[in-house]
BAMINU-347707 format. One record per residue (C-alpha): x, y, z negated. Coordinates in steps of 0.05 Angstrom, whole numbers, plus 5000, padded with zeros to 4 digits. Last residue first. Layout:
<rs>
R      x      y      z
R      X      Y      Z
...
</rs>
This chain:
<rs>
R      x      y      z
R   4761   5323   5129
R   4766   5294   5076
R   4736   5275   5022
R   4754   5283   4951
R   4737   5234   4896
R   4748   5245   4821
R   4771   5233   4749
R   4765   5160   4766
R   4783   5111   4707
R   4852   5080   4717
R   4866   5094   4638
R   4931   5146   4655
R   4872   5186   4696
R   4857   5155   4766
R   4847   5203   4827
R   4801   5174   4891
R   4821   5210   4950
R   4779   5189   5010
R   4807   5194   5097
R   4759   5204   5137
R   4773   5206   5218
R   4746   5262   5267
R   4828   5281   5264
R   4837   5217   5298
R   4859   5244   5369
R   4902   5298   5351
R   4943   5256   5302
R   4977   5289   5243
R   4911   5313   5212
R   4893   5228   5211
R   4936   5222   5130
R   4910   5283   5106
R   4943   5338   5058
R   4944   5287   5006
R   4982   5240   5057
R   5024   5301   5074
R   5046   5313   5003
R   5061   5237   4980
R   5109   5236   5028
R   5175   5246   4998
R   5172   5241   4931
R   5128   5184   4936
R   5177   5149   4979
R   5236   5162   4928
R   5192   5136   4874
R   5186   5066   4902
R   5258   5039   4881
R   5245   5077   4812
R   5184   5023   4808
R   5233   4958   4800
R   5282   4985   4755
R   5226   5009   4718
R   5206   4942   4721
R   5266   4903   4707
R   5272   4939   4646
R   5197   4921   4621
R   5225   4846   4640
R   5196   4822   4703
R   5172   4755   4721
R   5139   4682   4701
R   5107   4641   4654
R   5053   4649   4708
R   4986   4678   4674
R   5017   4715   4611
R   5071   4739   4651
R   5028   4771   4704
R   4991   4798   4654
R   5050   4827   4625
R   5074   4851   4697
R   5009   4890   4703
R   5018   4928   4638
R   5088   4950   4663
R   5061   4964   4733
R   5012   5019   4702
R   5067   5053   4650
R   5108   5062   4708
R   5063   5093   4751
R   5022   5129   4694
R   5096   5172   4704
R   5062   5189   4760
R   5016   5243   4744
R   4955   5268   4774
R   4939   5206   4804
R   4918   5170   4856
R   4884   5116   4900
R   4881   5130   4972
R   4814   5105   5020
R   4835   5120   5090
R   4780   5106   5152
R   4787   5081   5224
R   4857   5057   5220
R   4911   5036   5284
R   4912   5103   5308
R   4929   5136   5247
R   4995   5100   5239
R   5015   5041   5204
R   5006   4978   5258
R   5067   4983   5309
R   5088   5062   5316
R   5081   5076   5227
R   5119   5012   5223
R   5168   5035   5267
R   5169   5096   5231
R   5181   5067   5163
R   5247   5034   5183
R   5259   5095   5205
R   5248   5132   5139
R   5292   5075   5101
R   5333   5085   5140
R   5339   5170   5122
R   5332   5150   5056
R   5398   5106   5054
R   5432   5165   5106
R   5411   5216   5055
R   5440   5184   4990
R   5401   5151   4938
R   5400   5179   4873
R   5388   5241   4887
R   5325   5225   4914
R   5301   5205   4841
R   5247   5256   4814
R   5195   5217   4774
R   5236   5181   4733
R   5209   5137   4671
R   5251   5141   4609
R   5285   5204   4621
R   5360   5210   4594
R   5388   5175   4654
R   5388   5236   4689
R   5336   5298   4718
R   5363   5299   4784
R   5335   5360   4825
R   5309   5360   4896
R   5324   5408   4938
R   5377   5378   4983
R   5338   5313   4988
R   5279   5353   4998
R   5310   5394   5054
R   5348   5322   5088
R   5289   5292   5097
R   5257   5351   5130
R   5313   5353   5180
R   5311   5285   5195
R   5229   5294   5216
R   5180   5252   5166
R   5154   5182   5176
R   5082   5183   5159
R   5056   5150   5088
R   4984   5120   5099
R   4988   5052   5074
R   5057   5055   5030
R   5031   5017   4969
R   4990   4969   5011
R   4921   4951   5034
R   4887   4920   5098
R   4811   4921   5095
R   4781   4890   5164
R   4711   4905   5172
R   4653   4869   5226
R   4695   4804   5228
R   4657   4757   5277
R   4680   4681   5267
R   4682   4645   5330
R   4746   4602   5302
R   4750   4590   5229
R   4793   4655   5202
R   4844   4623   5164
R   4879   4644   5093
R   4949   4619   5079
R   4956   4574   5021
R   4967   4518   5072
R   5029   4563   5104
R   5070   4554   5046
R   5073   4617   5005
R   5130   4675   5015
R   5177   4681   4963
R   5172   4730   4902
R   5236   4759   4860
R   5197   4753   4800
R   5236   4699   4774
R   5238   4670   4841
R   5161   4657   4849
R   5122   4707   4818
R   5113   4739   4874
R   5081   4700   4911
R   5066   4723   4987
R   5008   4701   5030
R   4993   4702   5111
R   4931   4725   5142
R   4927   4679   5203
R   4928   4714   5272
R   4994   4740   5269
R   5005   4812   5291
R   5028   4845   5228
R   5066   4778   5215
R   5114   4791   5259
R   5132   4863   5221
R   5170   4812   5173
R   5167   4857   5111
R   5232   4895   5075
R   5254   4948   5127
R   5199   4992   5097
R   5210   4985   5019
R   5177   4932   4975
R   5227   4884   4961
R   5296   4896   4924
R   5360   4917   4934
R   5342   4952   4993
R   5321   5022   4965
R   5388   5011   4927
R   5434   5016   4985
R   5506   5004   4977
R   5501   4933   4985
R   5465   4932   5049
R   5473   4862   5076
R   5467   4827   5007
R   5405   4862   5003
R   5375   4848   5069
R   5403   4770   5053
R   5374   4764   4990
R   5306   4795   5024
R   5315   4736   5083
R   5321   4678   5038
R   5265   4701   4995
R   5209   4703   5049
R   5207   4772   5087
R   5145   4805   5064
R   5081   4810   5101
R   5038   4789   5044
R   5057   4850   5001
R   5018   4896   5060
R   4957   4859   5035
R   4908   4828   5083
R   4824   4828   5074
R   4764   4801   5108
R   4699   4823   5108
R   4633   4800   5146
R   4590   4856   5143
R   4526   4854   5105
R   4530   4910   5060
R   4519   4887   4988
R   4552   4811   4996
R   4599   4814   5039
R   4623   4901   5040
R   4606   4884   4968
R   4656   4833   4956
R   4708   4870   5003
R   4703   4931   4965
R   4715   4895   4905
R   4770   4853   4922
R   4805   4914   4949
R   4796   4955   4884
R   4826   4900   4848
R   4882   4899   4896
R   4904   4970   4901
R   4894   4971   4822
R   4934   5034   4811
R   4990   4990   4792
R   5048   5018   4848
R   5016   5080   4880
R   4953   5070   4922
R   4938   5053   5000
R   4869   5023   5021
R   4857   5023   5091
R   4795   5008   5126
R   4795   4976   5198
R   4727   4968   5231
R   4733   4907   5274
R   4737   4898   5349
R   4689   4867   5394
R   4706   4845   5452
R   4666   4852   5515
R   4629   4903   5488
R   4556   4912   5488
R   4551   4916   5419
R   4614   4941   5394
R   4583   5013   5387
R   4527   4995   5335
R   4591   4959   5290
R   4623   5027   5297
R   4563   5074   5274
R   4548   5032   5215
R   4610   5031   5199
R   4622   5098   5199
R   4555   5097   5151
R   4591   5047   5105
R   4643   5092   5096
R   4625   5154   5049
R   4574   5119   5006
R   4628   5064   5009
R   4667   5102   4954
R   4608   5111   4910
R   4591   5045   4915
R   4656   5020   4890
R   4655   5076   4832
R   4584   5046   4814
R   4605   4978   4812
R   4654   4995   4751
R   4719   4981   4766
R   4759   4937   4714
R   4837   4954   4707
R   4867   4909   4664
R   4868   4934   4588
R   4924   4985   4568
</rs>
């Protein structure tokens, strides 16, 4: 499977359905007294090409558009290394933890930093570290940001109630060793490791995660996600091939069964809409871009 290339017209597309709100928020800023940037979120399942797409909104956002457009990745807010062996070490028995990526896994700090930090991961042997701070991108001082894209795997997932954690746990079916790439894992994990995991995820949803804190939703998906595993494989090649450095195949199904249970679990509401939760951003859009098992767009929905 070739790296996932975009073609300019899915991009445009896409902004067809932003660029006007925009529009309308960069006209409101003007007489006031601070202006604040449009924030777009990008969220999309492990090797959907989160990044790529981010790079190329944010290119012609620049270039295209005419708003100055910055970017942060949700990865870049990790714990360095020391801290993730420690998280791990700390919760043995917990295999959401045993690796990064989950909520309880980024220093929430950084959400509020003023420099856009930067993660490696292929330092460690794929384990990742965080970059020294002169690889970290600056904002020179005075600079106007009109759009601020901030994109991660779990962009637009809302903490669910106990009791509803603990119905799809309890109906939720285990399908065994026997399958080469899992799609229905909760029990594998038991209810109080999900259930932390789904705090953890809440006070990220309260600090800079929820509606509230996004003026439009761009989600990248598919109708199957098995293309999950088979995506992140391909990805870790390249990564390989660039680095000397990372995942085995093994490693990454390893890796990508650690994300599963959050797809399981709310994936539904954030197809159902990620701003219907929140009386006062339901005038938010939110767009549904679907990938086949190539990464070429079957469709966009909009909503609402």
């Amino acid at each position: 499977m070739p790296p996932p290339i975009i073609p300019q017209e899915n991009i445009e597309n896409a902004l067809r359905n932003i660029v006007p709100r925009i529009q309308q928020h960069v006209k409101s800023q003007i007489n006031a007294s601070q202006n604040t940037p449009f924030v777009l979120g990008l969220t999309g399942l492990q090797g959907s090409g989160k990044s790529t797409w981010t790079d190329a909104l944010v290119q012609s956002l620049n270039e295209i558009h005419g708003y100055k457009t910055v970017n942060i990745s949700l990865d870049d807010l990790y714990h360095d290394h020391d801290e993730l062996v420690r998280i791990r070490t700390e919760n043995p028995s917990n295999k959401l933890l045993q690796t990064r990526g989950q909520p309880g896994t980024h220093d929430t700090e950084l959400s509020t930093d003023t420099w856009i930090p930067s993660f490696d991961k292929s330092l460690f042997n794929g384990e990742g570290g965080r970059a020294s701070e002169e690889k970290w991108h600056r904002i020179p001082a005075g600079t106007t940001i009109d759009v601020i894209v901030f994109e991660g795997w779990c962009v637009g997932f809302s903490p669910l109630d106990e009791v509803d954690v603990q119905r799809r746990w309890g109906e939720t079916t285990q399908k065994g060793d026997s399958v080469k790439y899992p799609t229905e894992t909760l029990k594998e994990h038991s209810v109080e490791n999900l259930l932390r995991v789904n705090e953890n995820l809440r006070q990220y949803y309260n600090l800079f995660m929820g509606p509230r804190h996004f003026d439009y939703l761009v989600h990248l998906d598919t109708d199957d996600l098995v293309n999950v595993y088979e995506w992140r494989i391909q990805q870790e090649h390249a990564l390989r091939a660039r680095t000397n450095s990372g995942m085995t195949d093994e490693e990454v199904v390893r890796f990508v069964k650690g994300y599963m249970s959050a797809y399981e679990l709310y994936l539904d509401q954030l197809r159902k809409g990620f701003f219907q939760l929140d009386q006062f951003c339901i005038d938010k859009g939110q767009l549904r871009v679907v990938l086949d098992q190539q990464r070429k767009v079957t469709e966009m929905l909009t909503f609402p």
